[in-house]
mmCIF entry with sequence, helices, sheets and N, C-alpha, C, O atoms, coordinates in Angstrom:
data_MODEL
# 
_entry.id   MODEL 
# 
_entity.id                         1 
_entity.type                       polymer 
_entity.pdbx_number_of_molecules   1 
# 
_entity_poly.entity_id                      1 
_entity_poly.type                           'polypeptide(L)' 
_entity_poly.nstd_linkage                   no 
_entity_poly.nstd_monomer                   no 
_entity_poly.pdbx_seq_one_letter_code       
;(UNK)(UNK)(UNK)(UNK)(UNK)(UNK)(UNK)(UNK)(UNK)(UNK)(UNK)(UNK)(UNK)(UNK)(UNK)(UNK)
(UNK)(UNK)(UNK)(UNK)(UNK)(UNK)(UNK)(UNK)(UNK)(UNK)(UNK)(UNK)(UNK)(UNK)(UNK)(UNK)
(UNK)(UNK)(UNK)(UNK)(UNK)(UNK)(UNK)(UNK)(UNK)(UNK)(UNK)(UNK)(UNK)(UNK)(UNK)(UNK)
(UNK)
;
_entity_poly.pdbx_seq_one_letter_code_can   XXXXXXXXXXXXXXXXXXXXXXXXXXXXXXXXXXXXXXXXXXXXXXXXX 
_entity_poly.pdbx_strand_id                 A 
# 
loop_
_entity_poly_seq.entity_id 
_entity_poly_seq.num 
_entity_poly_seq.mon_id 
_entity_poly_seq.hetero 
1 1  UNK n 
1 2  UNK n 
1 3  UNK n 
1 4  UNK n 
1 5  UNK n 
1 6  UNK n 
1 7  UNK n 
1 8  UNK n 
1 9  UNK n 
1 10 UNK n 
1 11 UNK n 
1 12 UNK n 
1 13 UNK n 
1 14 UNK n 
1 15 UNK n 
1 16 UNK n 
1 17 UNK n 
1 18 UNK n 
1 19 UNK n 
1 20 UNK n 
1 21 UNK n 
1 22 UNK n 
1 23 UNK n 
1 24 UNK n 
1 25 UNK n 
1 26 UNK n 
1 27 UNK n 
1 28 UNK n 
1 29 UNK n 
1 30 UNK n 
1 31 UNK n 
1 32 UNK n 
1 33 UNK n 
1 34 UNK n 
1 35 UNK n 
1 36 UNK n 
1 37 UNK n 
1 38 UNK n 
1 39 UNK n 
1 40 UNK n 
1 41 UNK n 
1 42 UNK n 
1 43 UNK n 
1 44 UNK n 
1 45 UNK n 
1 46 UNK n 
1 47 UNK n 
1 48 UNK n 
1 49 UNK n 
# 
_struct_asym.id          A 
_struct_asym.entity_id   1 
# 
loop_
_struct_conf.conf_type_id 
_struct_conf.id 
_struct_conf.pdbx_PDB_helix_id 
_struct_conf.beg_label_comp_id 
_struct_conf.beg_label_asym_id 
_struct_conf.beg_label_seq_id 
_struct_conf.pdbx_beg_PDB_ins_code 
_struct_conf.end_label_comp_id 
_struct_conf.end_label_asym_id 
_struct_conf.end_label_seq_id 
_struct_conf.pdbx_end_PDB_ins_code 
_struct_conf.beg_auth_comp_id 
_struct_conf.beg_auth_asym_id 
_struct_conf.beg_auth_seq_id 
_struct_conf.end_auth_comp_id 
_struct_conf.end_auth_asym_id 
_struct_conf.end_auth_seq_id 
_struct_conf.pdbx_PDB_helix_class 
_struct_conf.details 
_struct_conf.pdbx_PDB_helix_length 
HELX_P HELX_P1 AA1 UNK A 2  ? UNK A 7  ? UNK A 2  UNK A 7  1 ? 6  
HELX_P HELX_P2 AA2 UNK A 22 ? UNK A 24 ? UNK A 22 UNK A 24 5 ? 3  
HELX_P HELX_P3 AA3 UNK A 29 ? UNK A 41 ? UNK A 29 UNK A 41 1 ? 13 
HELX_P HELX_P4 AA4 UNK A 43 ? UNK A 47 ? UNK A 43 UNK A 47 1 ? 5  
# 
_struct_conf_type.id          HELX_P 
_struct_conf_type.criteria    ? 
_struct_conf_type.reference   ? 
# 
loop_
_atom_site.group_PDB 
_atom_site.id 
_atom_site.type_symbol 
_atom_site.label_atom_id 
_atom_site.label_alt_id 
_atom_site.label_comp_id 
_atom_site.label_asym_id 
_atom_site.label_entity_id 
_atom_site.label_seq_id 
_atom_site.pdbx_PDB_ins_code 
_atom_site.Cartn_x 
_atom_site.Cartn_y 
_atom_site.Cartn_z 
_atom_site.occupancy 
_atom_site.B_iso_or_equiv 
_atom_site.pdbx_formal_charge 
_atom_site.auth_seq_id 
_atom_site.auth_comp_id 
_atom_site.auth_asym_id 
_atom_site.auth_atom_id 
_atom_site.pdbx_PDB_model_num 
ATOM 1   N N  . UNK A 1 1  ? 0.812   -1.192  0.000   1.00 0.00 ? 1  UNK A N  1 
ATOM 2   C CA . UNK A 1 1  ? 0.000   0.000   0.000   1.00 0.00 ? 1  UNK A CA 1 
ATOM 3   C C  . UNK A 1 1  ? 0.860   1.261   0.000   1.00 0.00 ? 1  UNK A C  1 
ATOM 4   O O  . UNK A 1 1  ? 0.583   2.286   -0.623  1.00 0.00 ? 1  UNK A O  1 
ATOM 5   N N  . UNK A 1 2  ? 1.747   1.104   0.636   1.00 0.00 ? 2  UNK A N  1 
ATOM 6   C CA . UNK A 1 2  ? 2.300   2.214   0.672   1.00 0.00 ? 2  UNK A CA 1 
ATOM 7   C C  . UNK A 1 2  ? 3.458   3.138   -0.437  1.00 0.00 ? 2  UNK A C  1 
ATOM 8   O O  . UNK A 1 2  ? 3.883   4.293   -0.405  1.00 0.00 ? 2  UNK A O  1 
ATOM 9   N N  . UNK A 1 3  ? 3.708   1.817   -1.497  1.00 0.00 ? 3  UNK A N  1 
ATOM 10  C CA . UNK A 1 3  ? 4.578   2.153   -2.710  1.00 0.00 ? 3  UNK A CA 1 
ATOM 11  C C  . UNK A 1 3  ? 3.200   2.903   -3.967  1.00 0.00 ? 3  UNK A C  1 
ATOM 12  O O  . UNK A 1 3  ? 3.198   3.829   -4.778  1.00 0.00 ? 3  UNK A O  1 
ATOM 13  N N  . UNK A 1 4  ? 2.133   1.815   -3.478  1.00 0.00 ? 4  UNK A N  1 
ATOM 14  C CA . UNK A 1 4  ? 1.368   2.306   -4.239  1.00 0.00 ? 4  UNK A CA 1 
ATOM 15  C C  . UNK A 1 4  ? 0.635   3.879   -3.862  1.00 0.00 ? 4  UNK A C  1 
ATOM 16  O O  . UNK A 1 4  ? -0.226  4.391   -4.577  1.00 0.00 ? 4  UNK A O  1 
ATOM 17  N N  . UNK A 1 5  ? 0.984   4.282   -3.042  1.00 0.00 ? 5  UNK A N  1 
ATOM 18  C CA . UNK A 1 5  ? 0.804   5.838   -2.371  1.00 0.00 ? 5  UNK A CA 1 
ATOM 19  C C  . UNK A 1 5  ? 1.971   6.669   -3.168  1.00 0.00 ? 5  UNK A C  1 
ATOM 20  O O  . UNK A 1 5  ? 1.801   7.652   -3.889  1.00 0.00 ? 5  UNK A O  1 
ATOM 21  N N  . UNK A 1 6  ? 2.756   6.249   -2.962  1.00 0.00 ? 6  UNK A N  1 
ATOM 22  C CA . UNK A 1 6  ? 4.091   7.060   -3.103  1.00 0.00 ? 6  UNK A CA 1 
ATOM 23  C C  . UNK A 1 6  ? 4.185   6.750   -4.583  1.00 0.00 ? 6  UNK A C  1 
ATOM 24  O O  . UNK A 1 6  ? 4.973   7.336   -5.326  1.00 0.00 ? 6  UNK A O  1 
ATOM 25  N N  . UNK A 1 7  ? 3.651   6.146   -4.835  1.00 0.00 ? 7  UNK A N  1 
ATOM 26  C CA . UNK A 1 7  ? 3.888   6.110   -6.808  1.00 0.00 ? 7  UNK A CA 1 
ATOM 27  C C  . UNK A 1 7  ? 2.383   6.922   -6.937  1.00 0.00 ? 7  UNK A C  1 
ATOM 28  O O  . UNK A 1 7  ? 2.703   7.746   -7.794  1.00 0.00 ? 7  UNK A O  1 
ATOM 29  N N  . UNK A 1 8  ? 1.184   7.165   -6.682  1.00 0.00 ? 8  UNK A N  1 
ATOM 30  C CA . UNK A 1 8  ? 0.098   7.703   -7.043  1.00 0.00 ? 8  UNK A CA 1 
ATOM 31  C C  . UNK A 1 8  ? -0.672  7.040   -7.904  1.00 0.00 ? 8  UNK A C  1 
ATOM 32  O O  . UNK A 1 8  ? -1.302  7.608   -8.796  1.00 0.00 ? 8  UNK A O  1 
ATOM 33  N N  . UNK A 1 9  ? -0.684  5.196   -7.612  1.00 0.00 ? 9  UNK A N  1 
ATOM 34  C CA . UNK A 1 9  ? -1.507  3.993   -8.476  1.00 0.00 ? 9  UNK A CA 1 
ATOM 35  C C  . UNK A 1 9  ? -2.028  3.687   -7.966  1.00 0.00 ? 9  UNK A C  1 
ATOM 36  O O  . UNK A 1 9  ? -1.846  4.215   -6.869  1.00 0.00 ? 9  UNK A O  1 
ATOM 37  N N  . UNK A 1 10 ? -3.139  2.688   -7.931  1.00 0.00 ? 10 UNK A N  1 
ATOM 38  C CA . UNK A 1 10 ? -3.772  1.874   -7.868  1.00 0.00 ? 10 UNK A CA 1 
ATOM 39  C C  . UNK A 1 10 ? -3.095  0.290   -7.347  1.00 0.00 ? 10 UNK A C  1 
ATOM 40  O O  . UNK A 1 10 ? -2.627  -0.417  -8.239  1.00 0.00 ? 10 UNK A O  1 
ATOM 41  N N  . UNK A 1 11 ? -3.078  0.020   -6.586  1.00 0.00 ? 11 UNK A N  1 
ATOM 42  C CA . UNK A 1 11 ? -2.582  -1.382  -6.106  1.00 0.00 ? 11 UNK A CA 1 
ATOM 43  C C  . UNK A 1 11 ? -2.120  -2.433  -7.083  1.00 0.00 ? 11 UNK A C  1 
ATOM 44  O O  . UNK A 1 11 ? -1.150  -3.180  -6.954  1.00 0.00 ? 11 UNK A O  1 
ATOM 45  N N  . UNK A 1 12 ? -2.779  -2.382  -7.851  1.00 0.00 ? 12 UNK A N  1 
ATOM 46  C CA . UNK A 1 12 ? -3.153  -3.777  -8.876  1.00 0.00 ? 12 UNK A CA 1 
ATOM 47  C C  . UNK A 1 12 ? -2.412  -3.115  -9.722  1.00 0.00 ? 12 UNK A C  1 
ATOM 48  O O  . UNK A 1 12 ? -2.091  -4.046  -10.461 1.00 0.00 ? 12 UNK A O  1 
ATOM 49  N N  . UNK A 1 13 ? -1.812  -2.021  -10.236 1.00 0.00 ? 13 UNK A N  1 
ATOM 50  C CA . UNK A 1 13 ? -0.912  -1.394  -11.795 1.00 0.00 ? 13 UNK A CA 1 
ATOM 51  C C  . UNK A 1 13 ? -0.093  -1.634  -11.192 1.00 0.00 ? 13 UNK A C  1 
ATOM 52  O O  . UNK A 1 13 ? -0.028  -2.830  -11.480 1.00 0.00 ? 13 UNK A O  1 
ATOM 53  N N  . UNK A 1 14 ? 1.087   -1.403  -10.158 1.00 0.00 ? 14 UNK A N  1 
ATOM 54  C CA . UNK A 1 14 ? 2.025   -1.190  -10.225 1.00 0.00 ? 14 UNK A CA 1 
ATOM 55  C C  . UNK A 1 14 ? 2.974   -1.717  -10.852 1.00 0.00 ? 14 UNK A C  1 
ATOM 56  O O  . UNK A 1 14 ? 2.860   -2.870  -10.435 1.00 0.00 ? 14 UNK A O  1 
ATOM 57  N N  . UNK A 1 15 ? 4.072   -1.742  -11.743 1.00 0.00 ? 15 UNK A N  1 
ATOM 58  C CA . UNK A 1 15 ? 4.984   -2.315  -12.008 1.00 0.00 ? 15 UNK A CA 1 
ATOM 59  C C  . UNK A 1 15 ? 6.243   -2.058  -11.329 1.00 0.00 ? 15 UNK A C  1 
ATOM 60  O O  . UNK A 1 15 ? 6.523   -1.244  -10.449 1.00 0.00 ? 15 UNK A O  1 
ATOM 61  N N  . UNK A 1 16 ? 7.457   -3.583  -12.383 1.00 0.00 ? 16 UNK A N  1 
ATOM 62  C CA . UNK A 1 16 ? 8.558   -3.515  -11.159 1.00 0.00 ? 16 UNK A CA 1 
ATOM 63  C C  . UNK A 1 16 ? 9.170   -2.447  -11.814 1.00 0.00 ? 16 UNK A C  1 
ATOM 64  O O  . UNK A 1 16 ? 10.235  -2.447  -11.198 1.00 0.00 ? 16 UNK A O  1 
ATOM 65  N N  . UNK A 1 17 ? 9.309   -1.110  -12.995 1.00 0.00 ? 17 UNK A N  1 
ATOM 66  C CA . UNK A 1 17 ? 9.744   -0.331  -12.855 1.00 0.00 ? 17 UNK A CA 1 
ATOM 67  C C  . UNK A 1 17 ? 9.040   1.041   -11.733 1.00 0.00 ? 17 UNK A C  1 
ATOM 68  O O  . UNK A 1 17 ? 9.600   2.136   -11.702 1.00 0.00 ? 17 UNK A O  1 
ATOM 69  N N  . UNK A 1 18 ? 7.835   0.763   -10.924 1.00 0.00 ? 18 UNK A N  1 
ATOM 70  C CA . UNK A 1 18 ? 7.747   0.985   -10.108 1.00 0.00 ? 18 UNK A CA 1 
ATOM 71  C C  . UNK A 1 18 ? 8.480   0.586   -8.421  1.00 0.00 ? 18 UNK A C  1 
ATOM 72  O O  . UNK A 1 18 ? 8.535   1.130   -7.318  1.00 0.00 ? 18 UNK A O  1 
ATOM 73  N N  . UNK A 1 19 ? 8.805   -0.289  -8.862  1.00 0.00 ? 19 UNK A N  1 
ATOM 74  C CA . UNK A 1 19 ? 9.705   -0.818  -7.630  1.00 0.00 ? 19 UNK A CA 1 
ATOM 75  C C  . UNK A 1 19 ? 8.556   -2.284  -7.192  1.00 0.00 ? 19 UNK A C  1 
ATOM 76  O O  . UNK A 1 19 ? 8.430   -2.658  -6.026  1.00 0.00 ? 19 UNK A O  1 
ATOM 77  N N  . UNK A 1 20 ? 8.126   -2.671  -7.879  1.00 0.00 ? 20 UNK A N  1 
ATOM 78  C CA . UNK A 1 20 ? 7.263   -4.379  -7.543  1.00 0.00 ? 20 UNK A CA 1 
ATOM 79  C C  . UNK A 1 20 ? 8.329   -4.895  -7.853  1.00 0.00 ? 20 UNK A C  1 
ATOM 80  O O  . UNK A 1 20 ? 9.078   -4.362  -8.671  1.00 0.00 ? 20 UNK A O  1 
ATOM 81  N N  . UNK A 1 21 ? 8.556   -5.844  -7.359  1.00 0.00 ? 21 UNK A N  1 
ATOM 82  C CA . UNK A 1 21 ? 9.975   -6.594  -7.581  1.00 0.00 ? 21 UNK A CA 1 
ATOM 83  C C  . UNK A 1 21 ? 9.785   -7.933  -6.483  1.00 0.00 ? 21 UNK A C  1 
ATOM 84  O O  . UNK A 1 21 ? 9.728   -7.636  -5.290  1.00 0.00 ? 21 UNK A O  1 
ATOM 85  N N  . UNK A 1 22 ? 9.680   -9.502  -6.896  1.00 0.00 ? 22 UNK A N  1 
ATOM 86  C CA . UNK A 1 22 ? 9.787   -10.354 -5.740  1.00 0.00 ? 22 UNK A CA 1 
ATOM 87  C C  . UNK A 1 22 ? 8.547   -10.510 -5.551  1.00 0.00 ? 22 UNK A C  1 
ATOM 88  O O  . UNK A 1 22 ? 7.871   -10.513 -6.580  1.00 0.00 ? 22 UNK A O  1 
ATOM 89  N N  . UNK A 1 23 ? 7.888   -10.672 -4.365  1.00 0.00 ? 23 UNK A N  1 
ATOM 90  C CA . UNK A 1 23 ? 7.244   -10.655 -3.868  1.00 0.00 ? 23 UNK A CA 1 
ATOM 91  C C  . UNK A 1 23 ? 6.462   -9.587  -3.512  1.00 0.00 ? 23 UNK A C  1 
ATOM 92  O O  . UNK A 1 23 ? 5.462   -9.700  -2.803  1.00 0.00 ? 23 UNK A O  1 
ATOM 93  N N  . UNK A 1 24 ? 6.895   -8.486  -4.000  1.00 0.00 ? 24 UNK A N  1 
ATOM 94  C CA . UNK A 1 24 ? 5.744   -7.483  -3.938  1.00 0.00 ? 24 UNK A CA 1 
ATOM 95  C C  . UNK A 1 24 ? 5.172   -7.364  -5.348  1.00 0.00 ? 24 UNK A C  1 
ATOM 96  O O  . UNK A 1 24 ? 4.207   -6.637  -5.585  1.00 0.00 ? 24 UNK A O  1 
ATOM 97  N N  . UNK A 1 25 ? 5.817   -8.130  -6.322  1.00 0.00 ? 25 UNK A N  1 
ATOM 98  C CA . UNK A 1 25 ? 5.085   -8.183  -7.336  1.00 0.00 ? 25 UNK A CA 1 
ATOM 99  C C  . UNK A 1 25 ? 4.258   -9.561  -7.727  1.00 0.00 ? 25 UNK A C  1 
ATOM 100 O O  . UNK A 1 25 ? 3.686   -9.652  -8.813  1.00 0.00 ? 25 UNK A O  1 
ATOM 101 N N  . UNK A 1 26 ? 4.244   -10.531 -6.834  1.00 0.00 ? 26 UNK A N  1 
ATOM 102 C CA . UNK A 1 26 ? 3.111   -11.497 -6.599  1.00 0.00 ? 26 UNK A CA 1 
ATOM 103 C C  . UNK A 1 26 ? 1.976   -10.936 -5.735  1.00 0.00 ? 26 UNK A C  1 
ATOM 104 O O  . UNK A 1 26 ? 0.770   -11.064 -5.948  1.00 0.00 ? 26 UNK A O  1 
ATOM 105 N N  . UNK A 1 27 ? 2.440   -10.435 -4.949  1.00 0.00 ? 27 UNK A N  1 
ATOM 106 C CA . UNK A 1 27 ? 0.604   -9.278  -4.808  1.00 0.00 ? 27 UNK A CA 1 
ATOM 107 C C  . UNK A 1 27 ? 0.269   -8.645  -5.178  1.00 0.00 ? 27 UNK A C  1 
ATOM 108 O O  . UNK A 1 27 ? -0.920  -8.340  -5.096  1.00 0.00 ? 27 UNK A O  1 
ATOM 109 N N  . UNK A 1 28 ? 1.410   -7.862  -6.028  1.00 0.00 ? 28 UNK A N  1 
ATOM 110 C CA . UNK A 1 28 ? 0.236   -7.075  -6.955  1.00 0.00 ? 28 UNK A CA 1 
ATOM 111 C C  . UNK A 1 28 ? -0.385  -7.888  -8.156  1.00 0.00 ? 28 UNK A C  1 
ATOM 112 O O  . UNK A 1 28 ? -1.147  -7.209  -8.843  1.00 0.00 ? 28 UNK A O  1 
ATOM 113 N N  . UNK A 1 29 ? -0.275  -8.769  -8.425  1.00 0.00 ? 29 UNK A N  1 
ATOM 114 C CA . UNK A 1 29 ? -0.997  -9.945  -9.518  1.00 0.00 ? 29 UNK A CA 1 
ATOM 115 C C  . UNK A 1 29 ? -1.964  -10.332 -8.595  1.00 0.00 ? 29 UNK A C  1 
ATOM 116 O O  . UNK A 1 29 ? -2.995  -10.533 -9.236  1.00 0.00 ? 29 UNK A O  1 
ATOM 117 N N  . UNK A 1 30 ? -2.165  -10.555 -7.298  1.00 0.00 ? 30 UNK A N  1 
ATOM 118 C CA . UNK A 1 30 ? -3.306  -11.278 -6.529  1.00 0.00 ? 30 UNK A CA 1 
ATOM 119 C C  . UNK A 1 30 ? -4.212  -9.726  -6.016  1.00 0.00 ? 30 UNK A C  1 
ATOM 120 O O  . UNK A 1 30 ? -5.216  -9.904  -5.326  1.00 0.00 ? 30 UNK A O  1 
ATOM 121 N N  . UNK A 1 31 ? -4.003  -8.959  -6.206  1.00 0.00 ? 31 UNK A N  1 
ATOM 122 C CA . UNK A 1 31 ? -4.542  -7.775  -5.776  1.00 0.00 ? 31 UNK A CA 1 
ATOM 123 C C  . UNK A 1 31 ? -5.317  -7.479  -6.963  1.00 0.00 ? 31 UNK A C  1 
ATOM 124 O O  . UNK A 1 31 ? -6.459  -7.039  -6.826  1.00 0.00 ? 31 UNK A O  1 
ATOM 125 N N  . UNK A 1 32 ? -4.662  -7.734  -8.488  1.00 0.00 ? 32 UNK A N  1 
ATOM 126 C CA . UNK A 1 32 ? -4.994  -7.175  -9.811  1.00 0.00 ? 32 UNK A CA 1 
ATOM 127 C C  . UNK A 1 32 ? -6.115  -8.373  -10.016 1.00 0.00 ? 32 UNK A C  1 
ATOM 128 O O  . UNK A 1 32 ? -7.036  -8.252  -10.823 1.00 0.00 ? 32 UNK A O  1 
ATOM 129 N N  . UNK A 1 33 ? -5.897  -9.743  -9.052  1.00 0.00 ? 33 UNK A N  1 
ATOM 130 C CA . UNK A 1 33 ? -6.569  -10.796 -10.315 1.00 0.00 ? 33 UNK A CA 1 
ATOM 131 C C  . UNK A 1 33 ? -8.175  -10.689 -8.931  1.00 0.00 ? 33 UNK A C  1 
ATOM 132 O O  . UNK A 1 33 ? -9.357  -10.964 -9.142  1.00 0.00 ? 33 UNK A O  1 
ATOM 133 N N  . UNK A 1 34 ? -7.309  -10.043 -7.223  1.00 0.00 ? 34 UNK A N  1 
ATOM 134 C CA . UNK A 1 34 ? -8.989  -10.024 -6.597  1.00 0.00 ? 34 UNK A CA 1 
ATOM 135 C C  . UNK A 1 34 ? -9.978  -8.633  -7.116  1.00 0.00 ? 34 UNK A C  1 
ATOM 136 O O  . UNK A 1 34 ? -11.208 -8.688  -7.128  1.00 0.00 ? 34 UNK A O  1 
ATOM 137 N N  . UNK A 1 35 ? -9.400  -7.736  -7.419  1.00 0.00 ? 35 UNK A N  1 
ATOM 138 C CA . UNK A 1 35 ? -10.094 -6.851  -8.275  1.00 0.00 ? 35 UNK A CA 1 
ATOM 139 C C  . UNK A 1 35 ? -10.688 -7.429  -9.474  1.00 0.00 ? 35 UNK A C  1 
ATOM 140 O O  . UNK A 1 35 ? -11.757 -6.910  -9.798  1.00 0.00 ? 35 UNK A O  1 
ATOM 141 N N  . UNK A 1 36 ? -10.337 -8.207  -10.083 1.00 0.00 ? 36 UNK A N  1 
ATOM 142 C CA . UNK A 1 36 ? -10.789 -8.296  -11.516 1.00 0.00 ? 36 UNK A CA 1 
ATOM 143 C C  . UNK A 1 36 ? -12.102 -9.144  -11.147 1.00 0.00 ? 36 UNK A C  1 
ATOM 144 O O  . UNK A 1 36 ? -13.227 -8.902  -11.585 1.00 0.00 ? 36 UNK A O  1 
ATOM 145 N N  . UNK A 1 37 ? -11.757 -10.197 -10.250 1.00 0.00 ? 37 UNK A N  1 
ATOM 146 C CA . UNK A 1 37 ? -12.697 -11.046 -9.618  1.00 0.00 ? 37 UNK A CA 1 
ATOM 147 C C  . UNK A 1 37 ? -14.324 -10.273 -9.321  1.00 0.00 ? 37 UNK A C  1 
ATOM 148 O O  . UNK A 1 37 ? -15.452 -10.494 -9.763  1.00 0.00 ? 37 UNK A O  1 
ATOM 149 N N  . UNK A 1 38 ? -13.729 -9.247  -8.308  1.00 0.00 ? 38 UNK A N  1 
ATOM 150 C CA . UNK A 1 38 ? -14.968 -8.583  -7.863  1.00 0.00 ? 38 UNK A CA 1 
ATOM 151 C C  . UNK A 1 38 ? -15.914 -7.702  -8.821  1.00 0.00 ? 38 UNK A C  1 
ATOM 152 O O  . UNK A 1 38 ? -17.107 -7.438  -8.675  1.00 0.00 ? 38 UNK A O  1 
ATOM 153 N N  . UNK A 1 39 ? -14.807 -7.236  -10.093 1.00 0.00 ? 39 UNK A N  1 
ATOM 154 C CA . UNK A 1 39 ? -15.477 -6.205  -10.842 1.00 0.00 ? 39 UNK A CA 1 
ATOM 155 C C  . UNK A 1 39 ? -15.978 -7.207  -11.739 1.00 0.00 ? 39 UNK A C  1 
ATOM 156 O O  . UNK A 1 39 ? -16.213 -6.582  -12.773 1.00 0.00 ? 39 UNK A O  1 
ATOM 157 N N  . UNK A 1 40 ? -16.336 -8.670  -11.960 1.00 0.00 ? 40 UNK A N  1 
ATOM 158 C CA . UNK A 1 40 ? -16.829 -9.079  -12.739 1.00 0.00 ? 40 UNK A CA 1 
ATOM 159 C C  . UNK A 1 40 ? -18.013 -9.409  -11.862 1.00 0.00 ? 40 UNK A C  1 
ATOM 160 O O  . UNK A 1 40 ? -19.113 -9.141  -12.345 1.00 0.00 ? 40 UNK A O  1 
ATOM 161 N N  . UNK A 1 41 ? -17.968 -10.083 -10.343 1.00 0.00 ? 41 UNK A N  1 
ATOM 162 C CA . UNK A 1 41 ? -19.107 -10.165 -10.021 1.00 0.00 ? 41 UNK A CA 1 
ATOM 163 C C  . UNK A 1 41 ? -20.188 -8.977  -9.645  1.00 0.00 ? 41 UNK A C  1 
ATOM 164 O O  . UNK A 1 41 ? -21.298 -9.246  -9.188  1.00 0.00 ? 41 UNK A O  1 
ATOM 165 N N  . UNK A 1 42 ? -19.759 -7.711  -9.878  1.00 0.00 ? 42 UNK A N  1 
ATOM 166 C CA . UNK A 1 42 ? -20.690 -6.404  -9.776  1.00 0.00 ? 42 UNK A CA 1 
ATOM 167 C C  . UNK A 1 42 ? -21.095 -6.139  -11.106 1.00 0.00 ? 42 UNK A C  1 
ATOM 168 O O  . UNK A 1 42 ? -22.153 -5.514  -11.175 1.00 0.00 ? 42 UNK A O  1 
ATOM 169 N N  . UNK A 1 43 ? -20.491 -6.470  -12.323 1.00 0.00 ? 43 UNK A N  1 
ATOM 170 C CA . UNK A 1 43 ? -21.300 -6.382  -13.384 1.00 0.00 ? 43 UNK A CA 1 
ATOM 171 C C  . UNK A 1 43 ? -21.796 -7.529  -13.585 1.00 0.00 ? 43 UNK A C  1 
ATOM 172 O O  . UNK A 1 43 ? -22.752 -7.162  -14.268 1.00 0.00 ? 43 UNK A O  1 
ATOM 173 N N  . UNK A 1 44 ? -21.931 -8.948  -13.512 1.00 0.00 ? 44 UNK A N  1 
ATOM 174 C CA . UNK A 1 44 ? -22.839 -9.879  -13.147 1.00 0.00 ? 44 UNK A CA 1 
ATOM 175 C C  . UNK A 1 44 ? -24.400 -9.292  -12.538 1.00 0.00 ? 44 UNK A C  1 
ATOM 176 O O  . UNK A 1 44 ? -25.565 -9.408  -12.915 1.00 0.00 ? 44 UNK A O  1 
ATOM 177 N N  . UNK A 1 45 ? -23.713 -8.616  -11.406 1.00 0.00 ? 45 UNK A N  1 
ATOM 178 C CA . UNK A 1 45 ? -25.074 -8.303  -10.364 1.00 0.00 ? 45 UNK A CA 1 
ATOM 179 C C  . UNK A 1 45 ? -25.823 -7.311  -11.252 1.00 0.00 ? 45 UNK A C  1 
ATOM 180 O O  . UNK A 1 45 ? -27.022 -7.519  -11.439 1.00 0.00 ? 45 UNK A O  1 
ATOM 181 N N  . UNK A 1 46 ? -25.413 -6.574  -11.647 1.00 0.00 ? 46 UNK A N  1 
ATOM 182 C CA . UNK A 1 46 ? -26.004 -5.342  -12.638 1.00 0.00 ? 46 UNK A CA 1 
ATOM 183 C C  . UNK A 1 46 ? -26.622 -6.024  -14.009 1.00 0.00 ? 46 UNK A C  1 
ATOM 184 O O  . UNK A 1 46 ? -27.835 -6.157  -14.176 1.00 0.00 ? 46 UNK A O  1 
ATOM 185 N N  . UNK A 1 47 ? -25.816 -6.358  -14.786 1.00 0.00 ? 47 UNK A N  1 
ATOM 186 C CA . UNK A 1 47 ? -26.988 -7.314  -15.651 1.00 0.00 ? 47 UNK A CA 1 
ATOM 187 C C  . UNK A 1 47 ? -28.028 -8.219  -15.130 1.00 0.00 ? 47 UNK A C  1 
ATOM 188 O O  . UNK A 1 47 ? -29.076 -8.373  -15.758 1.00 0.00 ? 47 UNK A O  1 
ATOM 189 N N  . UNK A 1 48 ? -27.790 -8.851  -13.972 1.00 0.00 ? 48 UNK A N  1 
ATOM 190 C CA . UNK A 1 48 ? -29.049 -9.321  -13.519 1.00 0.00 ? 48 UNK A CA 1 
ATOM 191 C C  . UNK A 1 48 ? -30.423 -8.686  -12.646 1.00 0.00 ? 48 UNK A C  1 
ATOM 192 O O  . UNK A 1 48 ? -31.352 -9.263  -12.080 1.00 0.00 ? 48 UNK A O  1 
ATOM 193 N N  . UNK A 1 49 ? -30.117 -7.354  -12.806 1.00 0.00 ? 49 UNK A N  1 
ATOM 194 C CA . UNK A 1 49 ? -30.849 -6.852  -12.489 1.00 0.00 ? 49 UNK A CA 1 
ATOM 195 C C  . UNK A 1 49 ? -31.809 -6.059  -13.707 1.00 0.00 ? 49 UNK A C  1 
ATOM 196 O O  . UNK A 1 49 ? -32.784 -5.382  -13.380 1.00 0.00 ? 49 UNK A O  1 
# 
């Protein structure tokens, strides 16, 4: 959270020329893939409505 402050992104963009590198760049892939997760089940919910 806090690189992603100091860079001015979004959790889930950062890259390792942001400084993701290791293991901070396996959460940002699990951060990018639980976002993607959720924004599919809110447009799910919205078409079914």
């Amino acid at each position: 959270m806090p690189m992603a402050q100091e860079k001015t992104k979004p959790m889930f963009l950062l890259k390792p020329g942001d400084g993701a590198i290791g293991a901070h760049y396996q959460a940002v892939q699990s951060c990018y893939n639980d976002f993607k997760q959720l924004t599919l089940k809110i447009i799910s919910a919205i078409d079914s409505n």
